[in-house]
Backbone as CSV, one residue per row, in Angstrom:
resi,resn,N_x,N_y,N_z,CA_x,CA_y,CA_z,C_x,C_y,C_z
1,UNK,12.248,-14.070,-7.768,13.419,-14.862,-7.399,13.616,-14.780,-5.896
2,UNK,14.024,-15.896,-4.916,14.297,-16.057,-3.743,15.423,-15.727,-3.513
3,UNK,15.551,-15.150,-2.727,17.300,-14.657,-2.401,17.513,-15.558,-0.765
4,UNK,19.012,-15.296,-0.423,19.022,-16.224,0.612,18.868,-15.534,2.042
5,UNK,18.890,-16.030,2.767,18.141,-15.630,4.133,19.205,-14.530,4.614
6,UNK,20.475,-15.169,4.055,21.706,-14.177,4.432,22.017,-13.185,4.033
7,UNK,21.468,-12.607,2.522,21.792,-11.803,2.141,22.588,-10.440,2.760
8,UNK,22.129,-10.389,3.743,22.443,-8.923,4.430,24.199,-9.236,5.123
9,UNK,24.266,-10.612,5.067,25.936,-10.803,5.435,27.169,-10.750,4.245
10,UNK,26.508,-10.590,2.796,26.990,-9.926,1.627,27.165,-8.245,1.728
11,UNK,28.601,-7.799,1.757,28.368,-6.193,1.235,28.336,-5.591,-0.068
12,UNK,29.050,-6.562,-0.454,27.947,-5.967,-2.141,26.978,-6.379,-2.136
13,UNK,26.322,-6.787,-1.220,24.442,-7.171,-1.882,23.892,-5.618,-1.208
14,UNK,24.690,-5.451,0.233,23.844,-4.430,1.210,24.126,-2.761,0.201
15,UNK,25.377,-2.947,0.005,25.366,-1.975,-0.915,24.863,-1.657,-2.519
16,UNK,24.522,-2.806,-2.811,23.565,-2.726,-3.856,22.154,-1.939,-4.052
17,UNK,21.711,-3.013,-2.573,20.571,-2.237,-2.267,20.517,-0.517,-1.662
18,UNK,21.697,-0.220,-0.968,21.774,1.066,-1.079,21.963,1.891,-1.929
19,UNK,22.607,1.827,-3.362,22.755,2.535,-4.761,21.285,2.509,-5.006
20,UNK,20.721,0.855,-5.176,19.156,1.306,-6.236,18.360,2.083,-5.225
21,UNK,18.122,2.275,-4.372,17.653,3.023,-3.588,17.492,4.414,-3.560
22,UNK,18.864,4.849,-3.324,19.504,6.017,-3.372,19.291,6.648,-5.041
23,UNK,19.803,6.009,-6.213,19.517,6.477,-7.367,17.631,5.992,-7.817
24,UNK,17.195,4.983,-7.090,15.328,4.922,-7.566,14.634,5.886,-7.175
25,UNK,15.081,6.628,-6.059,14.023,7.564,-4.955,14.331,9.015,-6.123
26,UNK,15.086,9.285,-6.641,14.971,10.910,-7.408,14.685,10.457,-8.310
27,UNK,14.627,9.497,-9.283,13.710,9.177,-10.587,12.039,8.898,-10.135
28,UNK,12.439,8.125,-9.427,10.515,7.997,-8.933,9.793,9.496,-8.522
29,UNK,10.569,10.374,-7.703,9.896,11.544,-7.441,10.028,12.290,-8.497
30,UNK,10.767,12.329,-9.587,10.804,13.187,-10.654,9.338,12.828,-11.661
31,UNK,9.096,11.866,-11.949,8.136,10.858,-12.569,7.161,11.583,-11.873
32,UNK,6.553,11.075,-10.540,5.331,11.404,-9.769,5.391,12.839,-9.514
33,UNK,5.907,13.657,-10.033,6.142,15.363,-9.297,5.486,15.479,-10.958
34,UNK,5.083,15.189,-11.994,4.758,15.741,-13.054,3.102,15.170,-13.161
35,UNK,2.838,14.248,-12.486,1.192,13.616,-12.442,0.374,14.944,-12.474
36,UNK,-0.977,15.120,-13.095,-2.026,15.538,-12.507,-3.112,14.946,-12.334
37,UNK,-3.815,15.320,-11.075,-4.224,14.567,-10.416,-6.085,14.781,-9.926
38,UNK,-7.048,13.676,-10.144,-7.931,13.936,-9.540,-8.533,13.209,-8.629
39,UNK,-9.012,13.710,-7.811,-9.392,12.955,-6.654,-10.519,13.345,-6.016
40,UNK,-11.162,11.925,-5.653,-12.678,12.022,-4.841,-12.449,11.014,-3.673
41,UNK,-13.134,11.314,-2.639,-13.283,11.004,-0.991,-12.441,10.927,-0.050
42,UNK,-11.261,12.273,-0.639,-10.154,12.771,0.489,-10.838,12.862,2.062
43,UNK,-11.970,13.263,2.065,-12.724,14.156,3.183,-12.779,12.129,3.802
44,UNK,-13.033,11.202,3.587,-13.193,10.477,4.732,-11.334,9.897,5.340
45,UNK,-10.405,10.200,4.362,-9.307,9.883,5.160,-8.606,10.916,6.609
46,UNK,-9.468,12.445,6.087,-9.546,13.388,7.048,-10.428,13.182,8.256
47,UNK,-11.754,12.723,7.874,-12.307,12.175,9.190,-11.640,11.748,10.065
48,UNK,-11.294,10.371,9.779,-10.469,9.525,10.561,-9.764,10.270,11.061
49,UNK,-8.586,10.786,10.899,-7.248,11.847,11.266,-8.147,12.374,12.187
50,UNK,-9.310,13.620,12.134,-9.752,14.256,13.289,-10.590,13.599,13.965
51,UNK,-10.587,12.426,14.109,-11.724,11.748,14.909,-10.709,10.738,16.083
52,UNK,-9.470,11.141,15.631,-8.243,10.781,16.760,-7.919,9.146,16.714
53,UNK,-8.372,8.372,15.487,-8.097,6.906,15.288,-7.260,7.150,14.219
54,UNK,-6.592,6.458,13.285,-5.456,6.151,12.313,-6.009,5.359,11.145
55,UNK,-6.231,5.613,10.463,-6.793,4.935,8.976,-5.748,3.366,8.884
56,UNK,-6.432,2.676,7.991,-5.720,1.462,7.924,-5.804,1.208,6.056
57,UNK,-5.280,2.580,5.267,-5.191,2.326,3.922,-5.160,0.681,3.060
58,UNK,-5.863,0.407,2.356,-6.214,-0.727,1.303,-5.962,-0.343,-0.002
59,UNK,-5.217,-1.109,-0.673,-5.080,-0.682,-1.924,-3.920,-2.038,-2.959
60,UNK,-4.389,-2.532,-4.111,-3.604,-3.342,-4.894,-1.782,-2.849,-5.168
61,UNK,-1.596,-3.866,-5.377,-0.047,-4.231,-5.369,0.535,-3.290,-6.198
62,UNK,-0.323,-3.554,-7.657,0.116,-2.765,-9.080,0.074,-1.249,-8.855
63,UNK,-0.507,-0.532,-8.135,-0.726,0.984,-8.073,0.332,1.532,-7.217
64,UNK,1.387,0.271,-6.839,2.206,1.589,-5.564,2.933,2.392,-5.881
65,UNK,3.733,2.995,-7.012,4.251,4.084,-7.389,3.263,5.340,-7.034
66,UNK,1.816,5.553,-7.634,1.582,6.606,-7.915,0.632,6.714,-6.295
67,UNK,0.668,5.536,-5.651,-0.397,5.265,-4.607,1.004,6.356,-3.233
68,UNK,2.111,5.818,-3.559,3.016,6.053,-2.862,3.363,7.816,-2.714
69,UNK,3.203,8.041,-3.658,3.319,9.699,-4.514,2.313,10.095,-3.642
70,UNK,0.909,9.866,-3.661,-0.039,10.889,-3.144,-0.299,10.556,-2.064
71,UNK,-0.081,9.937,-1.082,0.173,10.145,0.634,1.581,9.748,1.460
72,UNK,2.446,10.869,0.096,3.862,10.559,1.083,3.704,12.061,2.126
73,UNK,4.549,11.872,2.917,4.847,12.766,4.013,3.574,12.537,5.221
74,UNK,3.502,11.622,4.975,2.215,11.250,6.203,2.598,10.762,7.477
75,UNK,3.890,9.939,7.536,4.638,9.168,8.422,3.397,7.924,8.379
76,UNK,2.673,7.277,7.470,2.291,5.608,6.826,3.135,4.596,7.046
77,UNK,2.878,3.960,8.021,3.435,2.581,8.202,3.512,1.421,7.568
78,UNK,3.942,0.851,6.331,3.676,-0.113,5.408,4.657,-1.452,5.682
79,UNK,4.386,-2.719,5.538,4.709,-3.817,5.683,6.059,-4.213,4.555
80,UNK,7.064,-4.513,4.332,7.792,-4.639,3.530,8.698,-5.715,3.534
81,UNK,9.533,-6.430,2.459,9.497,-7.863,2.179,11.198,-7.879,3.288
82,UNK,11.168,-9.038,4.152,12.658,-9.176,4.524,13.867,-9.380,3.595
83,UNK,13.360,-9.612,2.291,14.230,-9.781,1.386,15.582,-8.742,0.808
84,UNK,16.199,-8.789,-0.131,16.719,-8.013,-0.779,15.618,-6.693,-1.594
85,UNK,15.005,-7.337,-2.368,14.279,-6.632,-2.957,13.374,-5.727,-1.865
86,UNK,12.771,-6.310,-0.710,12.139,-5.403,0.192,12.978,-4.047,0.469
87,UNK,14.119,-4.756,0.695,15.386,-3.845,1.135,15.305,-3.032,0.876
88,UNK,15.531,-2.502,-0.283,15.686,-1.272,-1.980,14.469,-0.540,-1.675
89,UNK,13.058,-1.729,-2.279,12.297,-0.540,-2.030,11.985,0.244,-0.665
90,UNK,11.822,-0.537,0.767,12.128,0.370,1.676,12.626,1.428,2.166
91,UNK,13.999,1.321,1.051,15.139,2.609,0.655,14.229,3.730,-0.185
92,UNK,13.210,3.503,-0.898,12.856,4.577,-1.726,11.727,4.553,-0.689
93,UNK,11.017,4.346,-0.236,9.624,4.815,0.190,9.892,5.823,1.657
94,UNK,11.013,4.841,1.873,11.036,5.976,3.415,11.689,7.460,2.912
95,UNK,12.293,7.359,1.964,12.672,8.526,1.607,11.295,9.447,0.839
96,UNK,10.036,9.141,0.544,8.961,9.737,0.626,7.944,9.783,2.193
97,UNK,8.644,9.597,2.708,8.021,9.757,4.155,7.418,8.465,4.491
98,UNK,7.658,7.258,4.498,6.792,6.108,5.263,7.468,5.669,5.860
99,UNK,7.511,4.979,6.967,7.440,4.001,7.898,7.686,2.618,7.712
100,UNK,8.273,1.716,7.808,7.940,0.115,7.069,8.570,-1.087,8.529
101,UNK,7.748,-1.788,7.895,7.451,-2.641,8.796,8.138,-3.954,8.552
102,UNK,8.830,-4.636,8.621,9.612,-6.178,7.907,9.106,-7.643,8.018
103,UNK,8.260,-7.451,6.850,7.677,-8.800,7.107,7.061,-8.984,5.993
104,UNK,6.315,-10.243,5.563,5.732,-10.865,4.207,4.697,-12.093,4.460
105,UNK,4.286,-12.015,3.528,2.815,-13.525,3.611,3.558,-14.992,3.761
106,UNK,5.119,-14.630,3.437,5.594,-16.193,3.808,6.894,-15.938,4.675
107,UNK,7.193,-14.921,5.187,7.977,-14.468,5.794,7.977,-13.396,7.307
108,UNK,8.035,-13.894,8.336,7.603,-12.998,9.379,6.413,-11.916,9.378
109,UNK,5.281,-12.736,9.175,4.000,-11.746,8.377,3.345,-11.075,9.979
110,UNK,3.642,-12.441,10.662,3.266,-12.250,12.611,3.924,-11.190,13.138
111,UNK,5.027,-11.485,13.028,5.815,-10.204,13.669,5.728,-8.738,12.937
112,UNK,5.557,-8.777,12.039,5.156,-7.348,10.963,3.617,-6.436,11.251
113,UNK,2.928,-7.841,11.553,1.691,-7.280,11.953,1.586,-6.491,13.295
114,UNK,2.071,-7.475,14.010,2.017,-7.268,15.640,2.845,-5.478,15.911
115,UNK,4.119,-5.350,14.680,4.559,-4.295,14.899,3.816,-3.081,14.652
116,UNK,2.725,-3.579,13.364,1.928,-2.358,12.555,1.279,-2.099,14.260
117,UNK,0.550,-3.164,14.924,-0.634,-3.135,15.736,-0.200,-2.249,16.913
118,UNK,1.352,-2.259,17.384,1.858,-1.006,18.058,2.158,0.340,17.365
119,UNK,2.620,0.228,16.333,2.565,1.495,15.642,1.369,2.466,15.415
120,UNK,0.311,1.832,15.374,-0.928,2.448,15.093,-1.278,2.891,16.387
121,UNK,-0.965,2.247,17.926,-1.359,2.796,18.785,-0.329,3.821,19.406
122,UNK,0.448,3.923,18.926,1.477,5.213,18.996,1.391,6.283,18.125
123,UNK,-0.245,6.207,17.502,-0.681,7.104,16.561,-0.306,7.200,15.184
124,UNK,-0.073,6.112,14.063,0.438,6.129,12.911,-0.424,5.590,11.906
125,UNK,-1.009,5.995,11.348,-1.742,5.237,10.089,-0.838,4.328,9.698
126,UNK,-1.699,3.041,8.785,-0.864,1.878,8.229,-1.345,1.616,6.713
127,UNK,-1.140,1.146,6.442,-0.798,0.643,4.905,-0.841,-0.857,4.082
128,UNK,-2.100,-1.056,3.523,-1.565,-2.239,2.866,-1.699,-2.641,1.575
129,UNK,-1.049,-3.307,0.791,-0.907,-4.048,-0.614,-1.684,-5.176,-0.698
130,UNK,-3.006,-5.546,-0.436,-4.227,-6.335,-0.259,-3.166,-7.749,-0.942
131,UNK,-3.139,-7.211,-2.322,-2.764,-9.295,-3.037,-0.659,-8.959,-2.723
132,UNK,-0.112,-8.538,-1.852,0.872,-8.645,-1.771,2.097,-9.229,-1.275
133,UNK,2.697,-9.942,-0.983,3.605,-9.273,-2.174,3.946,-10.394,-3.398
134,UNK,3.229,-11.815,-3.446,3.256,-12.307,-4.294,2.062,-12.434,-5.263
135,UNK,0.534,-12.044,-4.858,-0.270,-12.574,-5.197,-1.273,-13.658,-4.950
136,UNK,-2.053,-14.313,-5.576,-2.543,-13.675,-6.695,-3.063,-12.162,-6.727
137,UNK,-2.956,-11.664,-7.881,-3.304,-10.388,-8.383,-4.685,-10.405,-8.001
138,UNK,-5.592,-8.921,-7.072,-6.206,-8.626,-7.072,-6.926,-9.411,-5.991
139,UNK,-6.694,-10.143,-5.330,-7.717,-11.166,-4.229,-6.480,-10.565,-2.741
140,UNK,-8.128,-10.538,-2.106,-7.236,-9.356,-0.985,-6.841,-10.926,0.037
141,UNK,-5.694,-10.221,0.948,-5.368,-11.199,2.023,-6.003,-10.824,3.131
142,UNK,-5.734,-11.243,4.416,-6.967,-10.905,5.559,-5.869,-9.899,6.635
143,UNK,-4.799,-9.776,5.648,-3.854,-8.813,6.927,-4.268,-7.533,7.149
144,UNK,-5.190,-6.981,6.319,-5.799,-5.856,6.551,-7.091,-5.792,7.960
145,UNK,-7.749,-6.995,7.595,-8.977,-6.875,8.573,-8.860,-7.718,9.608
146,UNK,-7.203,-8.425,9.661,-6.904,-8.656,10.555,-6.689,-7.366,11.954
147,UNK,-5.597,-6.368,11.315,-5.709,-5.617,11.577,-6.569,-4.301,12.492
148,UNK,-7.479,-4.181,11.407,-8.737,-3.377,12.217,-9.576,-4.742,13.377
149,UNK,-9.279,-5.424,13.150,-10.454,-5.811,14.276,-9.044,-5.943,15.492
150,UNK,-7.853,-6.028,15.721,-6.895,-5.909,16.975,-6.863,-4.542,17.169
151,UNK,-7.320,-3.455,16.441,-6.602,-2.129,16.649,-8.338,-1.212,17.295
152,UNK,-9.249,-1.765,16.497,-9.962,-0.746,15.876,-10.254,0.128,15.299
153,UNK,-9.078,0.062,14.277,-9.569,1.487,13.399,-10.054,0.655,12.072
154,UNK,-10.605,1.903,11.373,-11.434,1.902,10.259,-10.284,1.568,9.378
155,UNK,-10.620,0.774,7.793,-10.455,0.381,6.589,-10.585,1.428,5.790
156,UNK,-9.600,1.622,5.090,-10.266,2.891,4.071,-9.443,2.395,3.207
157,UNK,-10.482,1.584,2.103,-9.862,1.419,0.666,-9.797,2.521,-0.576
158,UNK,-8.915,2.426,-1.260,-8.733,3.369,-2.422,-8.198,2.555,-3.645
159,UNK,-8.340,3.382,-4.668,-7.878,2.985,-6.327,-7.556,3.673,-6.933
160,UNK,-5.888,3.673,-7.640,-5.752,4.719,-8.760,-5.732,3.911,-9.666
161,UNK,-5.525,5.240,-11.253,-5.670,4.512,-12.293,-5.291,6.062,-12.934
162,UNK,-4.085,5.212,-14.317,-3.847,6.786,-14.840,-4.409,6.647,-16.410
163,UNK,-4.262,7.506,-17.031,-4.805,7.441,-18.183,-3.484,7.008,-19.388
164,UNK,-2.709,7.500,-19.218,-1.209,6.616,-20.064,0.103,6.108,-18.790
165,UNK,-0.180,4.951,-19.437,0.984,4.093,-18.189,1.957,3.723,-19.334
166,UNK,2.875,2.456,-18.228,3.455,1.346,-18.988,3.085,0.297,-18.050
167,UNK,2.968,-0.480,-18.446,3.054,-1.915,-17.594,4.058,-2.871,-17.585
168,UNK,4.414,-3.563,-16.369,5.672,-3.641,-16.279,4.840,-5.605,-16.166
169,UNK,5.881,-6.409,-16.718,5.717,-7.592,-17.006,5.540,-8.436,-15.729
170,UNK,5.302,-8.176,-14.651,5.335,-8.912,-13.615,4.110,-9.311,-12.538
171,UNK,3.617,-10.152,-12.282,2.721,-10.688,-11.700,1.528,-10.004,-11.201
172,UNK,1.587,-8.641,-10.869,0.762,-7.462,-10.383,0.474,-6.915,-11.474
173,UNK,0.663,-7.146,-13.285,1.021,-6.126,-14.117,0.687,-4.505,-13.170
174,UNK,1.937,-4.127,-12.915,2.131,-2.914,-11.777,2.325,-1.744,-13.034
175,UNK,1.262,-0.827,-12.625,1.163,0.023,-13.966,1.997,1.612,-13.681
176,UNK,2.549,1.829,-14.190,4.084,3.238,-14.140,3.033,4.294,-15.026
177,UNK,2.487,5.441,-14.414,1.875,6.478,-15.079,3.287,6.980,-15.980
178,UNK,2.861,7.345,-16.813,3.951,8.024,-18.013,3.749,9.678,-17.570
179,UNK,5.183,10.366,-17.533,5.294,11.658,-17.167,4.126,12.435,-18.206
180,UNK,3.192,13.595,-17.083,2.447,14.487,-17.062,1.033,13.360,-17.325
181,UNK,0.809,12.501,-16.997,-0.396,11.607,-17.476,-1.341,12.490,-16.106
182,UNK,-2.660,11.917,-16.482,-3.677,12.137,-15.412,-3.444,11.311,-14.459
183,UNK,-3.924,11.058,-13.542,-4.180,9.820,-12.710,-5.508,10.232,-11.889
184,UNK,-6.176,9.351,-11.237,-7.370,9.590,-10.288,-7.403,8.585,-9.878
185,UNK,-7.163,9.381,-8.434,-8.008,8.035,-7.016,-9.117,8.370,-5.964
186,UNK,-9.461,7.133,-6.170,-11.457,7.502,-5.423,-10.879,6.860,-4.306
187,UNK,-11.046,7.310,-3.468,-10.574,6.999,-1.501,-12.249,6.417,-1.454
188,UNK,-12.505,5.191,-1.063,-13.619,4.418,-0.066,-13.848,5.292,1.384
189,UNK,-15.490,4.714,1.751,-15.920,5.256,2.992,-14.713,4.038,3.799
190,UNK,-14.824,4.720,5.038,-13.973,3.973,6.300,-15.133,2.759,6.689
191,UNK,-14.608,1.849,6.669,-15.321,0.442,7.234,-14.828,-0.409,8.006
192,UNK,-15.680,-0.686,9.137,-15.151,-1.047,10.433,-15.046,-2.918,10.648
193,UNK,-14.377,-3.792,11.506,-14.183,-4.431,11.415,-14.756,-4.798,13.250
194,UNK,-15.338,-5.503,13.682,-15.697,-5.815,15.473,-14.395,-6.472,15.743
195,UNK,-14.734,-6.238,17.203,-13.274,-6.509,17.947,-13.660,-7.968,17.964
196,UNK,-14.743,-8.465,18.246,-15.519,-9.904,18.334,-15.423,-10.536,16.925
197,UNK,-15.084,-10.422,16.262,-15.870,-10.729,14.572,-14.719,-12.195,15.091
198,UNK,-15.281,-13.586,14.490,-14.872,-14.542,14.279,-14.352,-15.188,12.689
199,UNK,-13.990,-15.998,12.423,-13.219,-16.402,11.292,-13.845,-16.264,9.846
200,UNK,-15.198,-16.366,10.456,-16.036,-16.363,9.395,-16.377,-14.694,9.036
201,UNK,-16.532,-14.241,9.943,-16.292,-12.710,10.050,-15.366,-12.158,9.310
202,UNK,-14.362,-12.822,9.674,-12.782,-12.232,8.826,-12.902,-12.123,7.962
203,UNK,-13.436,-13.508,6.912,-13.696,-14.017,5.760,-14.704,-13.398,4.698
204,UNK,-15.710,-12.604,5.270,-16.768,-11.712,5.182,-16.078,-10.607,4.749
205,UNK,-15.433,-10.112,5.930,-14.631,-8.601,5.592,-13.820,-8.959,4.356
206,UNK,-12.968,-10.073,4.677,-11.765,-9.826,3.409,-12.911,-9.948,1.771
207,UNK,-13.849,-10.590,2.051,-14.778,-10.479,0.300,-15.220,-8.788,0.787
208,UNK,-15.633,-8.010,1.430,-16.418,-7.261,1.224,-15.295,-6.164,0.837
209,UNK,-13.770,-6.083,0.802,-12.703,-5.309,1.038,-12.836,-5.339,-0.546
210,UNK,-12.388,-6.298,-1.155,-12.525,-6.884,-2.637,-13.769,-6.208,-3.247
211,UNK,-14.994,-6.896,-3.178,-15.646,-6.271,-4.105,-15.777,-4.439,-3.811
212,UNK,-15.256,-3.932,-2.561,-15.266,-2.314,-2.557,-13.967,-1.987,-3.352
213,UNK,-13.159,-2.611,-3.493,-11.793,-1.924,-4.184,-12.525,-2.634,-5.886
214,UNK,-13.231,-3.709,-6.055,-13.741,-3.154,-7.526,-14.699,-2.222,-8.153
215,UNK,-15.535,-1.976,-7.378,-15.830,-0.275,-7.248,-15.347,0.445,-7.143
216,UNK,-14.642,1.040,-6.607,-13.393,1.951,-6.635,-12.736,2.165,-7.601
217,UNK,-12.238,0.664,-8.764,-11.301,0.511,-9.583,-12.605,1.004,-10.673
218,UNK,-13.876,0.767,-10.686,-14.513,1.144,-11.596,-14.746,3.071,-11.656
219,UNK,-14.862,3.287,-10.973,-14.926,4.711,-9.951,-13.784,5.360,-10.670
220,UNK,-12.737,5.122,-10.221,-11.352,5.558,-10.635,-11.103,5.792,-12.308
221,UNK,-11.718,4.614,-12.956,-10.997,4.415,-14.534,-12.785,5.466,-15.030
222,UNK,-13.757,5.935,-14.531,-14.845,6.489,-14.733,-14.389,7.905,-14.359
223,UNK,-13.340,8.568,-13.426,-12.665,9.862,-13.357,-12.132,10.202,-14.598
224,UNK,-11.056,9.439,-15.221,-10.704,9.721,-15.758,-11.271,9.863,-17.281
225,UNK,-11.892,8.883,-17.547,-12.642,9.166,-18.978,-13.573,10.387,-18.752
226,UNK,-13.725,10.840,-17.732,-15.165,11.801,-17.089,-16.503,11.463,-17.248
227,UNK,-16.907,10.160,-17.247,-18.098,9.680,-17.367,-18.830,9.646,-16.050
């Protein structure tokens, strides 16, 4: 649903969004504080970190609860909707340690970027929701490798996947691990983007981002069965 541009000149809307916020952030950490967890190719998001550049995290829409859980306290810079609904969740994520940025694929996406592109050079890893925030599900957008090729840092895609969820009815089917479930995420090698790369270039990266996050997603749901 579209909300209106004004919203924020409503105080019951602003305070709305401050209650779900305020009461979403201790249910969500109560939820994600019971996960266990396995994980493969932590060691290349550490590279990056000691190699003095800032990772530029990749990852689908549907996974951000549990995606959110396992690199909070990082100070992660993530892009978030000008809307109402951006609002709220902004309210819960910064309260797990991120950063957010105000902007969307149909909504100040320029100015959101341009902000990530200083943030990262003030030393901050960034963050993105590849098919977000409307979709389609699973087809990445190019704000990621837009990204690395203005900044230069590396891509580092990842995938979770838990073993009992719920799925929630909405366009991402965005999957909610069920308290004490497994989960496992396979972190991707870091992949670079040229400062030169042209449109067609872009276009290259954004398929090659995709088919590595379906490896990953295969990777991930192969942790957990232990195959």
């Amino acid at each position: 649903m579209s909300e209106a541009p004004d919203w924020r000149a409503s105080p019951s809307k602003r305070l709305q969004a401050t209650l779900i916020s305020a009461l979403g952030y201790p249910v969500a950490a109560l939820l994600t504080s019971t996960l266990r967890w396995r994980s493969e190719g932590d060691e290349h998001y550490d590279a990056v970190i000691r190699s003095g550049r800032q990772p530029i995290m990749a990852f689908w829409h549907g996974r951000i609860l549990p995606a959110t859980y396992y690199f909070r306290r990082r100070n992660i810079i993530v892009i978030t909707s000008e809307n109402f609904d951006g609002e709220w969740i902004a309210g819960i994520i910064e309260r797990f340690g991120y950063g957010t940025s105000r902007g969307s694929s149909s909504r100040g996406a320029v100015k959101a970027l341009v902000q990530l592109k200083r943030d990262m050079a003030a030393g901050k890893p960034a963050a993105f929701t590849l098919d977000g925030p409307r979709g389609p599900a699973k087809i990445a957008q190019a704000g990621a490798i837009w990204l690395a090729k203005a900044t230069g840092n590396p891509i580092i895609p990842f995938h979770v996947e838990a073993d009992r969820y719920w799925t929630a009815n909405s366009w991402d089917r965005t999957q909610i691990p069920k308290p004490w479930s497994t989960v496992a995420i396979a972190i991707g090698e870091p992949f670079e983007i040229a400062a030169d790369v042209d449109e067609a270039g872009i276009e290259a990266g954004r398929q090659d981002l995709e088919s590595r996050l379906r490896t990953l997603e295969a990777r991930a749901a192969s942790m957990i069965t232990g195959q």
